[in-house]
C-alpha positions as CSV (number, residue, x, y, z in Angstrom):
1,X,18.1,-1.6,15.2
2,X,15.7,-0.2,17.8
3,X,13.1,1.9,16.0
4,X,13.5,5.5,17.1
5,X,10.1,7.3,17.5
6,X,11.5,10.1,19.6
7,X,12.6,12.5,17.0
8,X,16.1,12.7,18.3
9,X,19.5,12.1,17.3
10,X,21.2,8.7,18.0
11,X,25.0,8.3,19.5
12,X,25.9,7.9,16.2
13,X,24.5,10.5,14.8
14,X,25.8,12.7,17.3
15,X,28.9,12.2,17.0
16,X,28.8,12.5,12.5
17,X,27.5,16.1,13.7
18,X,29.7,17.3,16.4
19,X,32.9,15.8,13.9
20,X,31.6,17.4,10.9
21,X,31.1,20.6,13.0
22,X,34.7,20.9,13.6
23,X,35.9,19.6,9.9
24,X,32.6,22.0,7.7
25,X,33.6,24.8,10.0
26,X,37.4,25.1,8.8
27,X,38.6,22.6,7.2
28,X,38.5,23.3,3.5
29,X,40.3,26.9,4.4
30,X,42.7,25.5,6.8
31,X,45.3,25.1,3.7
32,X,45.2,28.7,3.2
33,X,46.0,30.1,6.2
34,X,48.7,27.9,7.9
35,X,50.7,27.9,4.2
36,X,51.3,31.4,5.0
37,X,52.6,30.3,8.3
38,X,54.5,27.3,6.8
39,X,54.9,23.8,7.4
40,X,56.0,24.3,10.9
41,X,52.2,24.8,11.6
42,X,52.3,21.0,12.2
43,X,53.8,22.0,16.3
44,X,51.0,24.4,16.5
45,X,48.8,21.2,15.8
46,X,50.8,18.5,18.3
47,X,49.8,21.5,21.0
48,X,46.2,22.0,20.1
49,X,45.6,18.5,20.1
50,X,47.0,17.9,23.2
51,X,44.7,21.0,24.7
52,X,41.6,20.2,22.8
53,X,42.1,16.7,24.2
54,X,41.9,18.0,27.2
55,X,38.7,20.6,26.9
56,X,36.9,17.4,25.2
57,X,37.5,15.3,28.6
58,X,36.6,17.7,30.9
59,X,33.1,18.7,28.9
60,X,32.9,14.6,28.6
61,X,33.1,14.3,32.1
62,X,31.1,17.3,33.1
63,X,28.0,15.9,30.7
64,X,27.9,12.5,32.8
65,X,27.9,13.9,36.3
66,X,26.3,17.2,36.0
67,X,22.2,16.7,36.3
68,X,21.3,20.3,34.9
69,X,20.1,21.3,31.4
70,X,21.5,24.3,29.5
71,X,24.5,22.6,27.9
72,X,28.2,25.1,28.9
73,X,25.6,27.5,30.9
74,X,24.4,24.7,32.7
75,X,27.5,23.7,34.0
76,X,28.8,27.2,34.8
77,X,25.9,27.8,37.0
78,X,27.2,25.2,39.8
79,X,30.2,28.2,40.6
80,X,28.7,31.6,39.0
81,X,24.7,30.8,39.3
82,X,22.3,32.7,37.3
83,X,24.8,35.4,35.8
84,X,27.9,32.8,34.9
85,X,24.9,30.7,33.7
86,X,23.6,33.8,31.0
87,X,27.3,34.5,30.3
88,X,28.5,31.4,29.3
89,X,25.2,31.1,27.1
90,X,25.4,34.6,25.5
91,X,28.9,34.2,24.6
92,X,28.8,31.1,22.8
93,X,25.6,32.2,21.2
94,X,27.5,35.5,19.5
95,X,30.3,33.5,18.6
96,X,28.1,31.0,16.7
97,X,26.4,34.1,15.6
98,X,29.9,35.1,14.3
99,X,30.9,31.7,13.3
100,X,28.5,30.2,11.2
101,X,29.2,33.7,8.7
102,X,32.8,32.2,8.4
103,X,31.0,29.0,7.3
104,X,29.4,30.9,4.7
105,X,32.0,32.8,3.5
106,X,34.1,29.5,2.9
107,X,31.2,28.4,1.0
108,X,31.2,31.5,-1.2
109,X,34.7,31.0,-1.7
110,X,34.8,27.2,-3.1
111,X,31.7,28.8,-5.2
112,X,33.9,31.5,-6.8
113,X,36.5,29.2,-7.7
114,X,34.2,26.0,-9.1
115,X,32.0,28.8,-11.6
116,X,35.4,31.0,-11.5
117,X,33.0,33.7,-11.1
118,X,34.3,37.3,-10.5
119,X,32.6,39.2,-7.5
120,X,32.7,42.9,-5.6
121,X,32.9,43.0,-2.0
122,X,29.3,43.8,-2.1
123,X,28.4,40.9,-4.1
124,X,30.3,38.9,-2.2
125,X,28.7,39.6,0.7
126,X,25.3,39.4,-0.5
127,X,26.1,36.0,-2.0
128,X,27.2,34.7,1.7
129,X,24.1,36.5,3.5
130,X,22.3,33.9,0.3
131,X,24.2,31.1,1.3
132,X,23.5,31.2,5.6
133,X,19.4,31.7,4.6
134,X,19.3,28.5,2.1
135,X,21.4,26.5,4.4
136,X,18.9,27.0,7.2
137,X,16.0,26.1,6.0
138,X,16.4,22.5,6.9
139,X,16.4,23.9,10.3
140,X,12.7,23.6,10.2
141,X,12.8,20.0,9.9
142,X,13.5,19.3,13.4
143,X,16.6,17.3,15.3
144,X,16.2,14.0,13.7
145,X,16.7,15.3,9.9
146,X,19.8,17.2,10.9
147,X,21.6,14.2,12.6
148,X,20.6,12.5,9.0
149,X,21.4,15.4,6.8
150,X,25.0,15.6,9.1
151,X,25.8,12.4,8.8
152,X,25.2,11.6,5.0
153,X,26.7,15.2,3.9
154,X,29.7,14.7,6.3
155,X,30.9,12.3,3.0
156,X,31.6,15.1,1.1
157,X,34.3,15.9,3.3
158,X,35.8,12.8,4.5
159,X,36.0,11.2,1.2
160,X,38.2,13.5,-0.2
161,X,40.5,14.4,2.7
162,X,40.9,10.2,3.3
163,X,41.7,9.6,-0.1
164,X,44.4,12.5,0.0
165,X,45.7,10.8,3.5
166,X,45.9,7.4,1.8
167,X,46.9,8.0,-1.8
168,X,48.2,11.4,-1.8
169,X,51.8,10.1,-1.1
170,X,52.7,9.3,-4.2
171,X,52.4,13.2,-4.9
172,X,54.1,14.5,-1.8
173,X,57.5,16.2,-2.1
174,X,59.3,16.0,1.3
175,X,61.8,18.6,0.2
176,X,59.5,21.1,-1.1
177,X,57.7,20.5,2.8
178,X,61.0,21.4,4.0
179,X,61.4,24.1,2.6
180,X,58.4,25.6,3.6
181,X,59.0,25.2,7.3
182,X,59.3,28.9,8.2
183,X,59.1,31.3,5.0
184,X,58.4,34.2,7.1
185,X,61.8,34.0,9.3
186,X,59.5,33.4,12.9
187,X,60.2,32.3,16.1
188,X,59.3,29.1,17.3
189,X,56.9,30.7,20.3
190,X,55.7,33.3,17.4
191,X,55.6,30.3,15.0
192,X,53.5,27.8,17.3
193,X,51.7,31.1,18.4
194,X,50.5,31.9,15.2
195,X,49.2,28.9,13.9
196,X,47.0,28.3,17.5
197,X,44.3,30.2,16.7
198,X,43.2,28.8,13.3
199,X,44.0,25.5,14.6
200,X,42.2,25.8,17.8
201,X,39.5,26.9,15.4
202,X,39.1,23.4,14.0
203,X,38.3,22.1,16.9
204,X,35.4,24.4,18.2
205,X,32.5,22.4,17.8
206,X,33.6,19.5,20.4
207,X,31.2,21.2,22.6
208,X,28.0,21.2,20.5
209,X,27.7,17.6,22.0
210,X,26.5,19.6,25.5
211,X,24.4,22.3,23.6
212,X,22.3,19.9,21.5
213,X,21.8,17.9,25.1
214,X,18.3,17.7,24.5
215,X,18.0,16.6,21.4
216,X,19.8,13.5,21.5
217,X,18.8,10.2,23.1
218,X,20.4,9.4,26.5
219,X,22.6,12.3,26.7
220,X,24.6,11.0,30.0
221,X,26.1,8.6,27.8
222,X,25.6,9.5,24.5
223,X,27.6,12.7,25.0
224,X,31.1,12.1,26.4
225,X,31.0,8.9,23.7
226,X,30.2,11.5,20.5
227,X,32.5,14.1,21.9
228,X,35.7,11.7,22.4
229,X,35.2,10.1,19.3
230,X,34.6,13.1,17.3
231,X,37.8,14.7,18.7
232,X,40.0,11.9,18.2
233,X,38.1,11.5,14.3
234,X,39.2,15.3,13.7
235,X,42.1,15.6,15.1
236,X,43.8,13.0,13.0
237,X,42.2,13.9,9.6
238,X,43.3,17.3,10.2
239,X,47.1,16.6,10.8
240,X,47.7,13.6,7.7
241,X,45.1,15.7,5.2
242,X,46.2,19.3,5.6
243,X,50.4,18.4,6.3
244,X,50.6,16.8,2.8
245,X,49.1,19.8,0.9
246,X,52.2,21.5,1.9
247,X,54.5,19.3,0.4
248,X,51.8,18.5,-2.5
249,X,51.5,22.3,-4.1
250,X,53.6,25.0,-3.1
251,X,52.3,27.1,-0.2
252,X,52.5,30.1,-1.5
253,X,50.1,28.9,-3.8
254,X,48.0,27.5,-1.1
255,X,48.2,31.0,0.8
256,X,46.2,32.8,-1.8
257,X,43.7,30.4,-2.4
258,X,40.4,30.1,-1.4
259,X,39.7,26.6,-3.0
260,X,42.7,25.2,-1.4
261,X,42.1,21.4,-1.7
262,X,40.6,22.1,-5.2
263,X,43.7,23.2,-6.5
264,X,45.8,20.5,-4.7
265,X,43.3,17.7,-6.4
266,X,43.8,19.6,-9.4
267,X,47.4,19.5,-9.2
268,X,47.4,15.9,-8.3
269,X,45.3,15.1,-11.4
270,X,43.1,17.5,-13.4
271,X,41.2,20.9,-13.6
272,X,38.1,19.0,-13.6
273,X,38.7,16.4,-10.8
274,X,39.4,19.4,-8.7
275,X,36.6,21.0,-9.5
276,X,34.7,17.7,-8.8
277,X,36.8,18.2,-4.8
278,X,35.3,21.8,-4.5
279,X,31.4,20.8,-5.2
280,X,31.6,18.0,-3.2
281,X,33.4,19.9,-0.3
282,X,30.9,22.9,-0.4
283,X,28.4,20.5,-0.6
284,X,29.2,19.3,2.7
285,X,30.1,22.2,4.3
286,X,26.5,23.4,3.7
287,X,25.5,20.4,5.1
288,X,28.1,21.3,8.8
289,X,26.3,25.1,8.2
290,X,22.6,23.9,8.9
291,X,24.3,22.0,11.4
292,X,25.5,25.1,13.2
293,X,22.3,26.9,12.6
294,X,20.0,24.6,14.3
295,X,22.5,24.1,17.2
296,X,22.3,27.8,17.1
297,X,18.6,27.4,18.0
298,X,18.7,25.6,20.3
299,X,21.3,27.4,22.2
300,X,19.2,30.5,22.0
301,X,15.8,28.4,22.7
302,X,17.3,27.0,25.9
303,X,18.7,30.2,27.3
304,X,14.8,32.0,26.5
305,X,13.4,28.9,28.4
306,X,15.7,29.9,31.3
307,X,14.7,33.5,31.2
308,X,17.9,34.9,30.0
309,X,16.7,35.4,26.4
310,X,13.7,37.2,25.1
311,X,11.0,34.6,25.1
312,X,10.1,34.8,21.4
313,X,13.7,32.9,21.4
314,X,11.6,29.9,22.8
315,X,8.8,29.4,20.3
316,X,8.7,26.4,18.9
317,X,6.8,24.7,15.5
318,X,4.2,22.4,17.3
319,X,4.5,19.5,15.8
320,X,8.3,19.1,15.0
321,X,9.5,21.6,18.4
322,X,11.8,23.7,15.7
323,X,12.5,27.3,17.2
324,X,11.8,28.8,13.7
325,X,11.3,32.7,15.0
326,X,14.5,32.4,16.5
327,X,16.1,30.7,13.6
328,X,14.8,34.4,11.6
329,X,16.0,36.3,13.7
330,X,19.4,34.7,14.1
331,X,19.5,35.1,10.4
332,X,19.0,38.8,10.0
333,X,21.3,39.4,12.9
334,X,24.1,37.5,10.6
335,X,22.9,39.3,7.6
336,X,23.9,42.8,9.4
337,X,27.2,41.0,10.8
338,X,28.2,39.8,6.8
339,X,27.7,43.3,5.3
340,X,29.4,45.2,8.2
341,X,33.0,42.9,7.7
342,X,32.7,42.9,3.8
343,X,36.6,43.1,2.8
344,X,38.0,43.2,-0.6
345,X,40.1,39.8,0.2
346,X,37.3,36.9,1.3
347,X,39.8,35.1,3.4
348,X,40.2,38.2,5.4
349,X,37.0,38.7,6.1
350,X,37.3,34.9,7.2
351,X,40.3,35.2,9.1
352,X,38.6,38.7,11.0
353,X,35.4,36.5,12.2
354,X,37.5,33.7,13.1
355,X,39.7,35.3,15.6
356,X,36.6,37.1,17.2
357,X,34.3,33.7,17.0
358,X,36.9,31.7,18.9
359,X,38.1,34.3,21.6
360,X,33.8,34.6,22.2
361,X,34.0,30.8,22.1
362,X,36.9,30.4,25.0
363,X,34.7,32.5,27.4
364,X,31.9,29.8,28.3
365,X,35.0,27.4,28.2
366,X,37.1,28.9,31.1
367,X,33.8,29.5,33.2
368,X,32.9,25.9,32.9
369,X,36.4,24.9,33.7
370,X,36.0,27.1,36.5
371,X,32.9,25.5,37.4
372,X,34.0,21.9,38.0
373,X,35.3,22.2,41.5
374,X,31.9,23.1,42.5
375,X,30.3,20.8,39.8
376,X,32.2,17.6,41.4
377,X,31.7,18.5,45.0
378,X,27.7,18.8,44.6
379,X,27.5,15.4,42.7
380,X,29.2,13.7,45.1
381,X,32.0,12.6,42.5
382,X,34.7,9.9,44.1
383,X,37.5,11.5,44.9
384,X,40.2,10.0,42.9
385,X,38.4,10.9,39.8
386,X,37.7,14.6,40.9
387,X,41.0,15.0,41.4
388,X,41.8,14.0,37.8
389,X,38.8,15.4,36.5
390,X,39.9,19.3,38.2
391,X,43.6,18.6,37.4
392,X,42.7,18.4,33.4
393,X,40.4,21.3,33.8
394,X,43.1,23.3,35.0
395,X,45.3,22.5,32.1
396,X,42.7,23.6,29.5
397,X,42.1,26.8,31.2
398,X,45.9,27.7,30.8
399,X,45.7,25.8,27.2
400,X,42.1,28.4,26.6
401,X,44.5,31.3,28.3
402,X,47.4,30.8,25.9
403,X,44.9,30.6,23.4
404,X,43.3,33.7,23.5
405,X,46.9,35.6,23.5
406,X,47.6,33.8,20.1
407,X,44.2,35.2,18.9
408,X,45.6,39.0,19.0
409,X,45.1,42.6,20.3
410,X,42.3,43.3,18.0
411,X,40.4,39.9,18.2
412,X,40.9,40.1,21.8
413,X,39.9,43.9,22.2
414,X,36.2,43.1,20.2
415,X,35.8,40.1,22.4
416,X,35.9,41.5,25.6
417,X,34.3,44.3,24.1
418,X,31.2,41.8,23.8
419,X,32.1,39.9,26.8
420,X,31.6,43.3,29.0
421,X,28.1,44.1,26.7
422,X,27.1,40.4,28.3
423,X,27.3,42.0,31.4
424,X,25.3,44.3,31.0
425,X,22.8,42.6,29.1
426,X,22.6,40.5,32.2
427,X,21.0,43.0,34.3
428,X,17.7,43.2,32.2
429,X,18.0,39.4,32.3
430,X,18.5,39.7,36.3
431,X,15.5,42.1,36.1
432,X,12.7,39.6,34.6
433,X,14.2,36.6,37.3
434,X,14.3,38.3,40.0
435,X,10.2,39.4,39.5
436,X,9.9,35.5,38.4
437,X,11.5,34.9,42.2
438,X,14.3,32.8,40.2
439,X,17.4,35.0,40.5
440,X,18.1,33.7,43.4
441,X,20.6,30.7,43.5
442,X,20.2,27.6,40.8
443,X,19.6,25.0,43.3
């Protein structure tokens, strides 16, 4: 294998990080919350998939024809310029912002239930503002330990949800599935509706392929090949692993856990084995968190480099490039997020920065959909394929649309809330270009 002096991340390892982005960001709490909406959750999947299918061919396609850096920004600026540019970057930065606490908190939660530890609100949310600091100190170690730290911790995940796809038949009750279709009496538009959102949820994290752009090698190919692949990857451990804990444990079990594939193990065999699930699982999911953090960085180090951020954003270790003042400042901004959202319930807290995180999250989505009727034109795409290329755009904006209805009032109220603060933001951004002589246009 060619010897990689670089410091960056391979295909490969690309592709281990954006897939164990979407399965450490949600997967070990994905149990909890669509048992309280039943097994019917399983059409709110078939549509998600469909739609993030969708959203990952359109970024795919967008990283091998556009020629401009910045990741989601990068494309939005062929349609908005400068301001859909800082938008599109701002917005995905809070949500990560928002997100990576959610991480956290599932972390703190698979922690209670393995030392069956018992926790204030307070103490809870000092113990996740503990977890977000350790988990990003490998940060410091640059691109090319993260891609290795990724791949090797993404075991602690897949090992467990495989062998539950493969073996965890023999436990699986089809009746007791059944009969968990629809325990709250919904409609099937309310029913599909209210498992989008923590669905869609799994799936965020397709599109940190295009914001760690620069720290992997070859990124015109290596992009759309790790984004595909990790979508596919996800998709179907999500369906076989979380379906057949329904018919496994009874949901309104798995509705008030916050261990929830512990307790299935633990069903299936022991106390102890299940235990065993939950260290490995938070394990890994610290692994995904340091993931987010340092793709977190970089998001924040390429939009300083642009002009849009402060500058102290862009200051970088010398020898291994690491952003490492942003990194601390990132961190005490999610400190001050975790203590004003403490909530008595920890999966409330979860479900609250969820919502906001993925309605934030579907803003640089539609402007980059948006985006690719320009971004097609200016590259001199073929024809034929920028017809198919706009025409699957144009379904994930009205997938992305649908999906922020499912998200709620509330959810939807703070994240426009932050969406309109983006605009406003923009103008001291505008400010600093425009005396640079670079507001103008992003030719």
């Amino acid at each position: 294998m060619k010897n990689n002096v670089s410091g960056k991340m391979t295909c490969l390892q690309l592709t281990m990080v954006v897939m164990l982005n979407m399965l450490g960001a949600s997967i070990i709490l994905m149990p909890t919350k669509l048992a309280d909406i039943g097994s019917q959750s399983i059409l709110s999947w078939i549509v998600t998939i469909a739609g993030a299918s969708t959203i990952a061919y359109v970024f795919a396609k967008c990283g091998m024809f556009s020629r401009r850096t910045g990741g989601m920004g990068g494309y939005a600026s062929y349609a908005f310029g400068k301001s859909g540019s800082f938008l599109a970057n701002f917005s995905y930065g809070v949500s990560l912002v928002i997100a990576n606490l959610t991480i956290a908190i599932s972390i703190v939660g698979y922690l209670i239930e393995l030392f069956n530890w018992t926790l204030t609100p307070l103490e809870m949310g000092m113990m996740s503002i503990l977890v977000i600091w350790i988990c990003s100190l490998p940060t410091l170690r640059g691109a090319r330990f993260i891609g290795a730290m990724s791949h090797y911790s993404s075991y602690g995940i897949l090992l467990p949800v495989l062998f539950l796809m493969v073996v965890g038949w023999s436990w699986f009750e089809p009746t007791q599935f059944l009969n968990a279709w629809n325990p709250h009496g919904l409609s099937l538009f309310n029913g599909v509706s209210a498992g989008i959102s923590m669905t869609l949820w799994g799936f965020l994290g397709l599109e940190t392929a295009c914001a760690n752009a620069e720290a992997v090698e070859c990124p015109e190919k290596s992009i759309p090949k790790a984004m595909v692949m990790a979508t596919l990857g996800a998709g179907i451990v999500y369906v076989g692993s979380v379906n057949i804990c329904f018919g496994i444990v009874d949901p309104a079990l798995l509705a008030q856990s916050t261990a929830p594939f512990g307790l299935v193990f633990a069903t299936m065999f022991s106390p102890e084995v299940g235990k065993a699930v939950m260290a490995l699982m938070a394990f890994a999911c610290a692994g995904c968190l340091a993931s987010w953090q340092f793709t977190i960085a970089e998001v924040f180090r390429v939009s300083a480099r642009e002009g849009y951020f402060p500058c102290i954003f862009g200051r970088v270790s010398p020898r291994l490039s690491v952003p490492w003042i942003g990194i601390a400042i990132v961190l005490v901004m999610q400190s001050l997020a975790a203590l004003l959202t403490i909530d008595p319930r920890l999966e409330h807290q979860f479900y609250i920065l969820k919502d906001l995180a993925v309605v934030t999250n579907l803003v640089p989505y539609l402007l980059t959909f948006a985006a690719v009727n320009v971004l097609i034109h200016r590259e001199g795409v073929d024809l034929k394929i920028g017809t198919r290329i706009t025409f699957f755009a144009s379904i994930a904006s009205v997938y992305s649309l649908y999906a922020l209805y499912a998200c709620g009032e509330v959810a939807m109220m703070w994240g426009a809330l932050v969406t309109f603060a983006g605009f406003w933001l923009y103008g001291y951004a505008a400010r600093v270009l425009e005396r640079k002589g670079a507001l103008r246009g992003c030719e």
